[in-house]
C-alpha positions in Angstrom: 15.2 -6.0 118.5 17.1 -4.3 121.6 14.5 -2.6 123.8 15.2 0.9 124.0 17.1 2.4 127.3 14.8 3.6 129.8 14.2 7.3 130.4 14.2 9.4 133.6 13.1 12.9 133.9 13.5 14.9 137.0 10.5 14.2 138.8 11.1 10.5 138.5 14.5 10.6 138.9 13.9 12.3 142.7 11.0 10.4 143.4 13.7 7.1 143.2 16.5 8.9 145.2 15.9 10.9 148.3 18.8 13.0 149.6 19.7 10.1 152.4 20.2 7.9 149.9 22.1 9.8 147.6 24.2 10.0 150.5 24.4 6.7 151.6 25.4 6.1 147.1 28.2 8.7 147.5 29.5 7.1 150.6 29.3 3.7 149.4 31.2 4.0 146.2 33.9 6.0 147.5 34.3 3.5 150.4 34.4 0.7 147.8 36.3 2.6 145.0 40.2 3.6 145.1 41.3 5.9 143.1 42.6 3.1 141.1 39.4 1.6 140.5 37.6 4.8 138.6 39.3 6.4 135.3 38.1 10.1 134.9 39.7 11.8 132.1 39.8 16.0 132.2 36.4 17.3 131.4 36.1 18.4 128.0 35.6 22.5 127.7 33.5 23.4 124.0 32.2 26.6 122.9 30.5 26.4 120.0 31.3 28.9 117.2 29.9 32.7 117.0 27.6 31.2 120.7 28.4 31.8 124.2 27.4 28.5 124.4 29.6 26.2 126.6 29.8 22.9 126.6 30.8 20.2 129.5 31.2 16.7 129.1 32.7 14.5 131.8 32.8 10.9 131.7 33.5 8.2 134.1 34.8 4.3 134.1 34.4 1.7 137.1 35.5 -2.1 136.0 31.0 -2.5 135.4 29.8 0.4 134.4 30.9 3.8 132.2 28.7 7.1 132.9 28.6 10.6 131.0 26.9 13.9 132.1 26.9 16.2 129.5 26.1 19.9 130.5 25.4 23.3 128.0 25.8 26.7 129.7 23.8 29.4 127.9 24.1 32.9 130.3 21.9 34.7 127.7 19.4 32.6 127.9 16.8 31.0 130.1 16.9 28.4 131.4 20.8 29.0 131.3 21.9 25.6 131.9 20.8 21.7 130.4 22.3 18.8 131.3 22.1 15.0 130.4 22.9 11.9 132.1 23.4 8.3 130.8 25.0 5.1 132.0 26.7 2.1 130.1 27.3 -1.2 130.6 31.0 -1.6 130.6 31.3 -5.0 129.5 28.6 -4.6 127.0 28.6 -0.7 125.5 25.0 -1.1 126.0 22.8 2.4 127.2 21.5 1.2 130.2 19.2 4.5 131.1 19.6 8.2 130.4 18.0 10.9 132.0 17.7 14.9 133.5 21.0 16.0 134.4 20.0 19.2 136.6 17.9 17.2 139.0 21.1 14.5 139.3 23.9 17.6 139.4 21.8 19.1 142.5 21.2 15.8 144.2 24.8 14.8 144.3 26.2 18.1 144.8 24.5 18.2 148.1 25.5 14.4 148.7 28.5 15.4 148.4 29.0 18.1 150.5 27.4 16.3 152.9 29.4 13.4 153.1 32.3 15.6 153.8 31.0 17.2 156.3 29.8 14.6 158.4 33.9 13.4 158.4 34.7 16.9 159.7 32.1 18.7 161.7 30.4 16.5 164.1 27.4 18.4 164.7 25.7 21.4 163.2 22.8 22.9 165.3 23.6 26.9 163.1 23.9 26.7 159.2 24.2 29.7 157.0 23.6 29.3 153.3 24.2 31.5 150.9 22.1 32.2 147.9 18.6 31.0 147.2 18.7 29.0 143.9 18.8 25.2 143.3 22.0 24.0 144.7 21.2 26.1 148.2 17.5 24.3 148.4 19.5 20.7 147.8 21.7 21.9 150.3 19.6 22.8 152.6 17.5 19.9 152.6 20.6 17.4 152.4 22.0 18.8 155.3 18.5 19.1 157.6 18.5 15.3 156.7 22.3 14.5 157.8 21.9 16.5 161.3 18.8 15.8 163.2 20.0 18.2 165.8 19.6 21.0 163.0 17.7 23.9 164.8 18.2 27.3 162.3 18.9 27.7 158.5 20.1 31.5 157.8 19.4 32.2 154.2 21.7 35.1 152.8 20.2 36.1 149.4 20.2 39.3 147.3 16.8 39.9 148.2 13.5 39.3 150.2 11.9 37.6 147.0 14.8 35.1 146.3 14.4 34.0 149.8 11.2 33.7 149.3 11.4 31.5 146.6 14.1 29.1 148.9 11.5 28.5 151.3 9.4 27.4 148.2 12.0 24.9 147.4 12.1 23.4 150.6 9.6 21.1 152.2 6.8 22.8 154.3 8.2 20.8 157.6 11.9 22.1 157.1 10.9 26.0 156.5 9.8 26.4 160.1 13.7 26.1 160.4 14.9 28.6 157.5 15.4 32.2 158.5 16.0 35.1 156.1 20.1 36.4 156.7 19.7 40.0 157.1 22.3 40.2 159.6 25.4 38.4 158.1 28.2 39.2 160.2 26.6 38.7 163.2 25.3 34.9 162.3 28.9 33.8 160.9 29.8 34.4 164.3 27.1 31.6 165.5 27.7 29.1 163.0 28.3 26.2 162.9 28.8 25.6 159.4 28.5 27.9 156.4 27.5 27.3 153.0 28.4 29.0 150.0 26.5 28.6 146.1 26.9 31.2 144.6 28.8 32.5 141.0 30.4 35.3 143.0 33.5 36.9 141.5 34.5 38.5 145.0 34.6 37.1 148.5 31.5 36.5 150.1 32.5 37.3 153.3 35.6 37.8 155.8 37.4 35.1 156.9 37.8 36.7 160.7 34.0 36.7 161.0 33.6 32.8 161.2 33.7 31.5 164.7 36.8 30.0 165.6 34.8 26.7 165.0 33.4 25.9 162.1 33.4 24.1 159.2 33.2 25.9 155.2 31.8 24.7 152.3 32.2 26.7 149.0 30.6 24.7 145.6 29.9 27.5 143.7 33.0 28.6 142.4 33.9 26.2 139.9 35.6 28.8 137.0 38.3 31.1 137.5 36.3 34.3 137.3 34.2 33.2 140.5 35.8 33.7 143.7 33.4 33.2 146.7 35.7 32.4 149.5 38.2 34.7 151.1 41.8 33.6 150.4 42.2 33.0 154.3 40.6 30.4 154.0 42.9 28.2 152.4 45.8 30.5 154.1 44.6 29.4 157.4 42.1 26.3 157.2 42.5 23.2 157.5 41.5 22.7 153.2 40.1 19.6 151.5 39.0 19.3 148.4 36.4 16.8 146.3 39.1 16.6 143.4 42.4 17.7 143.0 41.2 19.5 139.8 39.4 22.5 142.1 43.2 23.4 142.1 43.1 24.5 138.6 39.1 25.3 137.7 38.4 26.8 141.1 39.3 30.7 141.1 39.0 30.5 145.2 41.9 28.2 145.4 43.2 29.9 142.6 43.9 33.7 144.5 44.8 31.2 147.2 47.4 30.3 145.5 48.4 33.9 144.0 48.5 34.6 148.2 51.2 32.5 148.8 48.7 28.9 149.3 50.4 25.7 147.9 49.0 22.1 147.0 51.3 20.9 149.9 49.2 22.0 152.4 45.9 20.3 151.2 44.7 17.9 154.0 43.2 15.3 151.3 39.9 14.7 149.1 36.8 12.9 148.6 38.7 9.9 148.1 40.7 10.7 151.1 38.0 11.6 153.3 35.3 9.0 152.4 38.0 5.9 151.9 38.9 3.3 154.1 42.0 5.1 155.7 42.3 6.2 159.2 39.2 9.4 160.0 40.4 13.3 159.6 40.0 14.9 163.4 36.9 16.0 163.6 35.8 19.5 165.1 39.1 21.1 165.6 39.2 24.6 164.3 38.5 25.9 161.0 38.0 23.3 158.3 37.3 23.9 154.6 35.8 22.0 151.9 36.1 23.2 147.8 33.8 21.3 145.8 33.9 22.2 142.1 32.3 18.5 140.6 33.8 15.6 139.6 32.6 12.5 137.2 33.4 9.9 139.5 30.8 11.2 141.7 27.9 11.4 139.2 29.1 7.6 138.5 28.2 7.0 142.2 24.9 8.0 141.8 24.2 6.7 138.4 25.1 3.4 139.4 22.5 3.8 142.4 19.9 4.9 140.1 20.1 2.4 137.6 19.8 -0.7 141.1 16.9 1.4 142.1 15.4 1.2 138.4 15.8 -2.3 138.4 14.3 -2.9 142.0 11.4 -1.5 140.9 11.4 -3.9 137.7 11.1 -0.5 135.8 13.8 -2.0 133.0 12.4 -5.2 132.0 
C-alpha cells in the first residue's frame, strides 16, 4: 500500500522555510530554469454558479517535478481567501506533499519581490509599505532580512489599529524599526524603496512625490479593477515585471497602457532579472517592479520544500 503524501500546515510549512531561504529557492531556480525549462499554462479563472466565489488554479512543470496552487476568493466571507498547494513527481504522477497555500503565497510573494530588488536597488536604509495585512508583514520581514543596513519601516495603513496589528505580525526585534506613516508625502520623498499591497482601485500616491531615486514595488494589484500605482510609473520608470501576464491581469499596467505605455518599453522579468544574462544597472533613477504571481514561482518553492521535508527524513 502507497503511504499517503505528507501534509504541511502553515506553521510547519514556515517553521521549514525562513524568508532567507525562500529567497535563496527563488534565486536558485530561476538561475537554473530558462524559460524553456518551466511550462506554465494561463491560470484557470472559475466562478462557481449563483457564488461570488472565484476560483484560481495555476499549475507548473519542470523536467522532475509538476506543482499546483489552487486558490478560492470569497469577499463575502471570512476568511476571504483559501488556498492549496501540492507537488508531483513528474516522472511518476505520484503526490509527493500537499499543504497551506496562504502561508506559501505570502512567503514567496515577498521572495520574490525581494529578489528583484536586490538586482535593482543596491541598498535600502528608508522603506515605506503600504497596508498592514499579510503580504506587507512578509514584506516587511523579507526585506529587513535582504538589507542589513535597514534602519526605518514606514507603515501607511487606513488606521492606527491596522498598524497595530503589522507590528503584531512582525518579530519583536524588527518592530523597534517599523514606524506608523502618518506623513506620506513627506516619507516618499526619503525613500528608498516603496512598497505597495494593497486592493486599491485608485493610485496610491503621486508619481512626482518619490525621490528621484528609488526603487517601486506594487504586488497588490493583480485584477483589472485594482489600480495602486500612478500610471507615471510605467510612463517614466524604468518597468519590470515578474511575468509578462501582469500586462493583461494587472489594472496598473493596464491604465498604463490606456496612457500611451507599450510592452516595448518593458526592461525584462523575473526570468530576465534573476537569469544568467548580463546584471540590469543598478541604482539609476526610478525603477519599477509589477508583481501580479506566477506558477513557476510557487514551483520554486515547492520544490525547496519538499528537499527540506526530506532532509529532515519527515517522508519516509
Amino acid at each position: 500500500m502507497d503511504q499517503p503524501a505528507y501534509h504541511l500546515d502553515g506553521r510547519r510549512l514556515l517553521s521549514l522555510l525562513s524568508p532567507a531561504e525562500a529567497l535563496r529557492a527563488v534565486q536558485s531556480f530561476f538561475a537554473s530554469h530558462g524559460r524553456e525549462a518551466v511550462t506554465v499554462p494561463s491560470r484557470i479563472h472559475l466562478r462557481a454558479p449563483g457564488r461570488d466565489t472565484i476560483g484560481l488554479y495555476m499549475p507548473a512543470a519542470s523536467r522532475e517535478y509538476i506543482g499546483l496552487k489552487l486558490v478560492h476568493l470569497m469577499p463575502r466571507r471570512f476568511p476571504s481567501v483559501e488556498a492549496e498547494i501540492f507537488l508531483y513527481d513528474a516522472e511518476t504522477g505520484r503526490l509527493l506533499f500537499w499543504g497551506d497555500g496562504k502561508a506559501m503565497t505570502a512567503l514567496r510573494t515577498s521572495a520574490v519581490s525581494t529578489a528583484a530588488s536586490l538586482k535593482l536597488l543596491p541598498g535600502c536604509r528608508r522603506l515605506v509599505v503600504y497596508g498592514a495585512g499579510v503580504q506587507a508583514a512578509a514584506h516587511v520581514t523579507a526585506f529587513a532580512s535582504a538589507y542589513p543596513e535597514l534602519e526605518t519601516v514606514w507603515a501607511i495603513t487606513r488606521s492606527a489599529g491596522s498598524f497595530q496589528r503589522l507590528q503584531a505580525a512582525v518579530d519583536p526585534v524588527l518592530r523597534a524599526r517599523l514606524r506608523h506613516g502618518t506623513t506620506p508625502n513627506a516619507l516618499l520623498e526619503q525613500a528608498d524603496c516603496v512598497i505597495t499591497t494593497t486592493p486599491a482601485p485608485e493610485p496610491l500616491f503621486q508619481w512626482h512625490r518619490l525621490a528621484t531615486r528609488c526603487h517601486l514595488v506594487g504586488i497588490g494589484s493583480a485584477t483589472h479593477e485594482m489600480n495602486e500605482l500612478p500610471a507615471e510609473a510605467f510612463l517614466e520608470g524604468r518597468v519590470w515585471v515578474d511575468t509578462r501576464n501582469a500586462l493583461e491581469e494587472s489594472g496598473d499596467l493596464r491604465a498604463a497602457m490606456g496612457r500611451g505605455w507599450t510592452a516595448s518599453r518593458l526592461a525584462g522579468d523575473l526570468f530576465d532579472l534573476l537569469g544568467p544574462g548580463p546584471p540590469p544597472r543598478r541604482g539609476e533613477g526610478r525603477t519599477v517592479f509589477k508583481s501580479v504571481g506566477h506558477a513557476a514561482q510557487d514551483l520554486a518553492i515547492l520544490i525547496h520544500l519538499w528537499q527540506r521535508v526530506r532532509d529532515e527524513g519527515l517522508s519516509d
